[in-house]
MIKE-286157 format. One record per atom (N, C-alpha, C): residue in three letters; x, y negated, z. Coordinates in steps of 0.2 Angstrom, whole numbers, padded with zeros to 4 digits, always signed. Example, Ala and Ser with C-alpha at 12.3 -4.5 7.8 and 13.67 -1.06 7.14 Angstrom:
<vodrens>
Ala+0066+0028+0039 Ala+0062+0022+0039 Ala+0066+0016+0039 Ser+0064+0011+0035 Ser+0068+0005+0036 Ser+0064+0000+0039 
</vodrens>
This chain:
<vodrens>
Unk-0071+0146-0045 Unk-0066+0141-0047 Unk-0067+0140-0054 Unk-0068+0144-0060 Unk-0070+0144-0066 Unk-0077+0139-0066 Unk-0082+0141-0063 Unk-0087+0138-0062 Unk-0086+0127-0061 Unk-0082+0127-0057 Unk-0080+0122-0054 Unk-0077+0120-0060 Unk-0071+0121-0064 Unk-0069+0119-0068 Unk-0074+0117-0074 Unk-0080+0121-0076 Unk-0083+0120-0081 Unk-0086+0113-0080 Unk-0089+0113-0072 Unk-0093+0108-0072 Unk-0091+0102-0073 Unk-0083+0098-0072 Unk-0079+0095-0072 Unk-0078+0094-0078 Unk-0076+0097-0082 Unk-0076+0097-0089 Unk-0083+0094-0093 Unk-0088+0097-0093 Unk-0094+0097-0095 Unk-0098+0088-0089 Unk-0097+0088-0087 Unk-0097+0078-0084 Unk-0092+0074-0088 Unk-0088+0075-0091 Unk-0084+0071-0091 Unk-0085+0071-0099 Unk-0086+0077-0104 Unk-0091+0076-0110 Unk-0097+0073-0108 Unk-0101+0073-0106 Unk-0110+0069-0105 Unk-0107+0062-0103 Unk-0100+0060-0097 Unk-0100+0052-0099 Unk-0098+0051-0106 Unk-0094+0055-0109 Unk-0091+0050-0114 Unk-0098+0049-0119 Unk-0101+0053-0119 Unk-0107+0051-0126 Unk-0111+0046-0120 Unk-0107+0043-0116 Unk-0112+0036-0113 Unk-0118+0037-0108 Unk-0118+0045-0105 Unk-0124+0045-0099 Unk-0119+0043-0093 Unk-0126+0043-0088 Unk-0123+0043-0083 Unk-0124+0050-0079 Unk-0118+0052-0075 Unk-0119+0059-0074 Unk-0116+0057-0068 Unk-0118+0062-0062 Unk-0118+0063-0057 Unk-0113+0071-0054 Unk-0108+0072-0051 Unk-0107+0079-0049 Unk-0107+0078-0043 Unk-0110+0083-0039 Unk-0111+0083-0031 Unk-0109+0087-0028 Unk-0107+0088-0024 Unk-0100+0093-0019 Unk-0104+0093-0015 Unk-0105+0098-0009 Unk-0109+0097-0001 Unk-0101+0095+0000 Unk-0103+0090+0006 Unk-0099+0086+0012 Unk-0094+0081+0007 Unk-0090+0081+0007 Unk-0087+0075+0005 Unk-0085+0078-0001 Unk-0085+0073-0007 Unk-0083+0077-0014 Unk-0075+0076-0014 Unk-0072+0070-0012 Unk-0064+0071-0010 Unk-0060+0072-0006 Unk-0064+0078-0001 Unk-0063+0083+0003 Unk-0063+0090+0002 Unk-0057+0093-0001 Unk-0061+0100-0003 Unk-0066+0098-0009 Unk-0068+0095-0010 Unk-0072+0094-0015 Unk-0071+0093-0024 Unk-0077+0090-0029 Unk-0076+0090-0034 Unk-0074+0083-0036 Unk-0072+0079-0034 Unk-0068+0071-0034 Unk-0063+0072-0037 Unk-0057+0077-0034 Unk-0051+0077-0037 Unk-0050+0081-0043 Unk-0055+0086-0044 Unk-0054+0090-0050 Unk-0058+0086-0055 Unk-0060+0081-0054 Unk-0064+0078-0062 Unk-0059+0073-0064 Unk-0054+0069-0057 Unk-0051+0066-0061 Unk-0045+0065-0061 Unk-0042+0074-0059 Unk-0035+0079-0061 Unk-0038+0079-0070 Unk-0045+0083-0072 Unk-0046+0082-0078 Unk-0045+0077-0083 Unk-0050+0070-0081 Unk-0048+0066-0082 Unk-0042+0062-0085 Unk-0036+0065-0082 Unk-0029+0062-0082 Unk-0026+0067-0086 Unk-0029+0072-0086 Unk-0024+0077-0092 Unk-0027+0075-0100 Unk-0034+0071-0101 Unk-0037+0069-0107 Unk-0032+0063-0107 Unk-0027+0059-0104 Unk-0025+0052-0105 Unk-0031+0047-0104 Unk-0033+0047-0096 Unk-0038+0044-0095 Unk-0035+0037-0093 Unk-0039+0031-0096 Unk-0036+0024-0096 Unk-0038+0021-0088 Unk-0042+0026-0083 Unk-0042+0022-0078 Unk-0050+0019-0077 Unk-0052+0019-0083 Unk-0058+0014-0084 Unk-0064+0017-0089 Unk-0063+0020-0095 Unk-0068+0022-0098 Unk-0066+0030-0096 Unk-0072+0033-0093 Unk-0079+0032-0092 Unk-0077+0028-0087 Unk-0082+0025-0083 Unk-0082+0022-0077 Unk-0083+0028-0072 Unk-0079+0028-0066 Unk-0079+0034-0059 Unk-0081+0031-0054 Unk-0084+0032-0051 Unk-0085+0030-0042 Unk-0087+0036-0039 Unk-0083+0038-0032 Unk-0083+0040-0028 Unk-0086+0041-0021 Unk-0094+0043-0018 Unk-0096+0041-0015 Unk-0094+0045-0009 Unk-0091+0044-0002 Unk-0090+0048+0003 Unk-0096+0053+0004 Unk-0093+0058+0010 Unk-0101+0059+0013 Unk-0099+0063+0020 Unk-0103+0068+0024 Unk-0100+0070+0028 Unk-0098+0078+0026 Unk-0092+0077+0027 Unk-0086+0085+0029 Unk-0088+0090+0033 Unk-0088+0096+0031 Unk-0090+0101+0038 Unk-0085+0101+0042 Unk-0080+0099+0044 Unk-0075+0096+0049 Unk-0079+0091+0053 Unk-0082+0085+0050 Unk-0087+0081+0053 Unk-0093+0084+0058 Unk-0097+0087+0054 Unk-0103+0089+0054 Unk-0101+0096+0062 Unk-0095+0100+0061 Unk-0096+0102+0066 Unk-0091+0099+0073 Unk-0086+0095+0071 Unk-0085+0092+0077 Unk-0091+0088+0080 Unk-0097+0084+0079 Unk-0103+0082+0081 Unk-0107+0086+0084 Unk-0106+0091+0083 Unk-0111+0097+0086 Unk-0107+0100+0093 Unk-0101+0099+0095 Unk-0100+0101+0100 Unk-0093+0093+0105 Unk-0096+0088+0102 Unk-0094+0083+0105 Unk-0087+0079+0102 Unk-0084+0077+0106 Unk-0078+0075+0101 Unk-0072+0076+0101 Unk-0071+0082+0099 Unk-0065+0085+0098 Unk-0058+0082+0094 Unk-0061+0079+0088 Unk-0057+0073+0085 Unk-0055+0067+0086 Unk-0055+0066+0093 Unk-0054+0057+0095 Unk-0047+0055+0094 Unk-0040+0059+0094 Unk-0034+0060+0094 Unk-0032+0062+0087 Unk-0026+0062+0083 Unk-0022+0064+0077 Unk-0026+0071+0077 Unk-0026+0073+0070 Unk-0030+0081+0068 Unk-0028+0081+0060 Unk-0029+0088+0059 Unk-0028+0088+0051 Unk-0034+0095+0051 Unk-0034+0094+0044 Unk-0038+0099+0041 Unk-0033+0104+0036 Unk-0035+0113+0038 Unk-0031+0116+0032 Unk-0036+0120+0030 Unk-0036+0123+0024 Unk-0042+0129+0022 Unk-0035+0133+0020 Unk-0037+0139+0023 Unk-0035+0146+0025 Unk-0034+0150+0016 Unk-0040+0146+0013 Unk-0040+0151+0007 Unk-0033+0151+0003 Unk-0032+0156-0001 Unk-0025+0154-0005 Unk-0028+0157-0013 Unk-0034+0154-0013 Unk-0035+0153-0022 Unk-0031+0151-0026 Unk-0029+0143-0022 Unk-0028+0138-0024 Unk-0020+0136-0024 Unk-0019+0139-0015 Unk-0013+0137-0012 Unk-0010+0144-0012 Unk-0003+0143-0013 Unk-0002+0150-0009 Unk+0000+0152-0004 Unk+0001+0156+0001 Unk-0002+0158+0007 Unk+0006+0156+0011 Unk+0010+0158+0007 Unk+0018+0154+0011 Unk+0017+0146+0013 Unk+0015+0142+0009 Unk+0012+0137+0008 Unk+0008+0134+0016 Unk+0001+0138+0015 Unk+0000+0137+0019 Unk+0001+0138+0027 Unk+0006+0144+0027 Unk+0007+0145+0036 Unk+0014+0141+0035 Unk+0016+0137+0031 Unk+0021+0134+0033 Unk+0016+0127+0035 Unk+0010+0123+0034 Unk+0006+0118+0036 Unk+0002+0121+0043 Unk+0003+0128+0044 Unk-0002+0128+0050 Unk+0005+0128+0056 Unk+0011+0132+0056 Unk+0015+0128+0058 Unk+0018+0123+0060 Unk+0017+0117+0056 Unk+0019+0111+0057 Unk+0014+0110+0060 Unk+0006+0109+0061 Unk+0003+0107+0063 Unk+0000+0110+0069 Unk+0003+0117+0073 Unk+0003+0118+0078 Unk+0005+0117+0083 Unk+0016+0114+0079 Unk+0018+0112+0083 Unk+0018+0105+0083 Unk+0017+0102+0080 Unk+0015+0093+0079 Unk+0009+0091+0086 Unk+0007+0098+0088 Unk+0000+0097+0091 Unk-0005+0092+0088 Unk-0006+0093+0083 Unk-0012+0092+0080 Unk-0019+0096+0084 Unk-0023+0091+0083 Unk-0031+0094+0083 Unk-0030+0099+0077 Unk-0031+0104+0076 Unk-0032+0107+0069 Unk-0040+0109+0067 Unk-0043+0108+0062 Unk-0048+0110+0059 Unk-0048+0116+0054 Unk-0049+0122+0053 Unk-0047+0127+0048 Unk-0054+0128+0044 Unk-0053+0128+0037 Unk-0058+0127+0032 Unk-0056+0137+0029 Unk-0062+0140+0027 Unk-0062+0146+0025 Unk-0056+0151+0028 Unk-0061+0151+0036 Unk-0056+0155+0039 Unk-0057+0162+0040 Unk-0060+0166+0034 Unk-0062+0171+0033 Unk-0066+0173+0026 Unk-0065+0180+0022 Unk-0069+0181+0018 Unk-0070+0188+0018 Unk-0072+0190+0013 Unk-0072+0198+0014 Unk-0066+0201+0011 Unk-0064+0199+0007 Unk-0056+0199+0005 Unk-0051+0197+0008 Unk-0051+0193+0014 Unk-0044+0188+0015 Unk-0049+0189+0024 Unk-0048+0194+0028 Unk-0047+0194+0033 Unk-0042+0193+0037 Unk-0036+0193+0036 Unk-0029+0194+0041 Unk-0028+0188+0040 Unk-0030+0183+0038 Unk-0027+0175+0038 Unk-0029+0173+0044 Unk-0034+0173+0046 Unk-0036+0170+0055 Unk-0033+0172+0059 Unk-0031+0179+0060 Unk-0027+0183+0063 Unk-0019+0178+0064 Unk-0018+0180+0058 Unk-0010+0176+0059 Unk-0009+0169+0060 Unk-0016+0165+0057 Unk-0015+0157+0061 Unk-0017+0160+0069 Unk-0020+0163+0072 Unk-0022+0162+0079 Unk-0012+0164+0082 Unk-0012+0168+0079 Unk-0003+0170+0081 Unk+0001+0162+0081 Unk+0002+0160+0076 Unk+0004+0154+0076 Unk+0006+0148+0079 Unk-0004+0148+0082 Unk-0004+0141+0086 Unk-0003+0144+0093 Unk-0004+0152+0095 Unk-0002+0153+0101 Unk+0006+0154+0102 Unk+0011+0152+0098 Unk+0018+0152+0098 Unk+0018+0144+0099 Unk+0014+0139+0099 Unk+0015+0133+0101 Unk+0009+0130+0108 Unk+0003+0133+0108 Unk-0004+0131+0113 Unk-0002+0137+0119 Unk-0006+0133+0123 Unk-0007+0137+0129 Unk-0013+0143+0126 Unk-0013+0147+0128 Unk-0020+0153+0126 Unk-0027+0150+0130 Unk-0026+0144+0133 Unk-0033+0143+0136 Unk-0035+0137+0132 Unk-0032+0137+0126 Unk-0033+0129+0123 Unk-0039+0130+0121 Unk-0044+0126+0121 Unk-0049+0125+0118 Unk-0051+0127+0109 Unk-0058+0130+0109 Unk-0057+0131+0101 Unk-0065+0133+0101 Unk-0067+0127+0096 Unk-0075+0128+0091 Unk-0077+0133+0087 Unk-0079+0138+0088 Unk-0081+0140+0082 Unk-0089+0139+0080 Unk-0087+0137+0073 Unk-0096+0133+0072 Unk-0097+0136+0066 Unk-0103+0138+0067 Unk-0106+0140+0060 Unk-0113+0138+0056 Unk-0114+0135+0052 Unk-0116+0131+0046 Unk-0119+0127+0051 Unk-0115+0123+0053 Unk-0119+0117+0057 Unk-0123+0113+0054 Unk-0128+0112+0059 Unk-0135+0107+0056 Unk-0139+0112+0050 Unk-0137+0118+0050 Unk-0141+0122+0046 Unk-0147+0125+0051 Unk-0152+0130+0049 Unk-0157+0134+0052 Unk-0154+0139+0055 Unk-0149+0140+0054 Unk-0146+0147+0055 Unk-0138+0145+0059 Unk-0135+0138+0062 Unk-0131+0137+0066 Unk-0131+0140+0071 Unk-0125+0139+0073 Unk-0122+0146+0077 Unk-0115+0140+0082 Unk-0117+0139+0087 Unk-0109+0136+0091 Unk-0108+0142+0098 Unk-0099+0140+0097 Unk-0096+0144+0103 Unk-0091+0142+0106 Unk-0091+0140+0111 Unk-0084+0137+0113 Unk-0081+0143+0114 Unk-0074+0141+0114 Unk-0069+0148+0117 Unk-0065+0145+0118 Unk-0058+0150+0118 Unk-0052+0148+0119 Unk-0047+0151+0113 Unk-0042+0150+0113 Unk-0037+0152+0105 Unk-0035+0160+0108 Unk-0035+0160+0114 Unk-0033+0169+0114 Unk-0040+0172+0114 Unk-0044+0170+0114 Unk-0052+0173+0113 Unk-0056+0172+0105 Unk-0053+0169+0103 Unk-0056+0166+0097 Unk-0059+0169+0091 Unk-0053+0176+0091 Unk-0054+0183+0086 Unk-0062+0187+0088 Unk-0064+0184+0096 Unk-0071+0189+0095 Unk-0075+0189+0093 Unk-0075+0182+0092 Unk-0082+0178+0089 Unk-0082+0179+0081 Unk-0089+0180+0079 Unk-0088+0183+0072 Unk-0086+0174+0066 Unk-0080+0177+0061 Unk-0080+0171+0057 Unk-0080+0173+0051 Unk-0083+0171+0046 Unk-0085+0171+0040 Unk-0083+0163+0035 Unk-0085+0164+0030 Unk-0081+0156+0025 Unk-0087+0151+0028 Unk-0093+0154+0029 Unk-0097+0144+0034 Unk-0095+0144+0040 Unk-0090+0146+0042 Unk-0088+0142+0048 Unk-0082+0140+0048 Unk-0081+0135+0054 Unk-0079+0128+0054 Unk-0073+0130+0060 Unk-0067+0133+0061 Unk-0064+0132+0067 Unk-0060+0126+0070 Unk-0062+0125+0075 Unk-0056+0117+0078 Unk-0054+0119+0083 Unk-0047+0122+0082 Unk-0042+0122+0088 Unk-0040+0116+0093 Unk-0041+0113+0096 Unk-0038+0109+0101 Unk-0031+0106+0101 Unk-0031+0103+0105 Unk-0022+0101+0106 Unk-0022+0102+0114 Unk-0013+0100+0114 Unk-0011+0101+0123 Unk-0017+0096+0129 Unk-0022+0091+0125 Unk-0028+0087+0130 Unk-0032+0089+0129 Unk-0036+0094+0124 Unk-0042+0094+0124 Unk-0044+0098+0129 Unk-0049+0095+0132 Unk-0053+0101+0138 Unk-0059+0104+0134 Unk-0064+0108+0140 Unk-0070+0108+0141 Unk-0074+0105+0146 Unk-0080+0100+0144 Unk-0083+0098+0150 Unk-0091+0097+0149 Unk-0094+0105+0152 Unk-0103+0104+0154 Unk-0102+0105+0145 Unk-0100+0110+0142 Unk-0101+0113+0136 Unk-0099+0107+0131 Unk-0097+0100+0131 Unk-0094+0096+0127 Unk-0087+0096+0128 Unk-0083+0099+0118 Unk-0076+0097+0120 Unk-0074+0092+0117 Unk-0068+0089+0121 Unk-0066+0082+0121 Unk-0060+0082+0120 Unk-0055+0078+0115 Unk-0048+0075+0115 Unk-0048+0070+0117 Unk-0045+0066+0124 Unk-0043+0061+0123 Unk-0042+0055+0120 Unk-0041+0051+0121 Unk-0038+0046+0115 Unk-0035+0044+0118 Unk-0033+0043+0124 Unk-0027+0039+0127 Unk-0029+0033+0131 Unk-0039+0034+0131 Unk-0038+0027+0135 Unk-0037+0029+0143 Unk-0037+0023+0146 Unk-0033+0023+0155 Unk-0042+0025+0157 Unk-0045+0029+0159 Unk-0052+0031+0165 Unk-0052+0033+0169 
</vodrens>
């Protein structure tokens, strides 16, 4: 997080002396990414908006990157939460995985494990099984589109066997998503 913060800091001196400087996040930079810390910074200098000049170029999300690898699990309402509480605090966010369990969201969960913070997975899998069936569909995907990806389908009462580490990507389903021929799919609602 220091790290991150300097970088942010240290761009935003290189534009004022007039370069053009670039910060680059994998996946989307205003995703999780370093978008909103340059111009959270930005805005504590009393930034007018305009100098330096900002542009923010999308890109692809590992919510993306691994809902593609195992079909379209996204087609219906979904949110994204990351598990970690660097940032957040942990009350915080089991009060977002509860609404979004019982909202029946699609859920995507970002840093759903680390070597310090194992029992967060644990207690989101608790959570949406107080709302999902236990056969409810769940991705677990690991560094997708990397040399070293890793896909499993399962289900949320099975989901803890499968190993999870911070490069993986889990997508719980909702009350429509199935399994079908190894692609999982949510609805959208059309009539077929």
């Amino acid at each position: 997080i220091t790290q991150e913060t300097q970088r942010a800091k240290r761009a935003i001196e290189l534009a004022e002396w007039g370069l053009t400087v670039a910060v680059v996040s994998s996946g989307d930079c205003g995703i999780y990414g370093m978008a909103g810390l340059v111009l959270e910074e930005l805005r504590s200098r009393g930034w007018d908006g305009k100098t330096p000049q900002v542009q923010v170029f999308p890109g692809i999300t590992a919510l993306q990157a691994a809902a593609s690898r195992v079909g379209a699990p996204l087609m219906h309402d979904f949110c994204a939460i990351s598990l970690s509480d660097l940032l957040t605090p942990w009350p915080v966010i089991e009060k977002r995985l509860e609404a979004s369990a019982a909202a029946d969201f699609v859920t995507a969960l970002y840093n759903p494990r680390s070597r310090n913070r194992t029992e967060q997975i644990a207690i989101a899998q608790r959570i949406f099984l107080k709302h999902r069936k236990p056969d409810t569909p769940v991705a677990i995907v690991v560094s997708a589109y990397r040399d070293d990806e890793n896909i499993t389908l399962t289900t949320l009462d099975k989901m803890l066997e499968i190993p999870i580490d911070m490069l993986t990507m889990v997508l719980i389903g909702n009350q429509s998503t199935d399994i079908h021929q190894d692609w999982m799919i949510t609805p959208r609602g059309y009539q077929i």
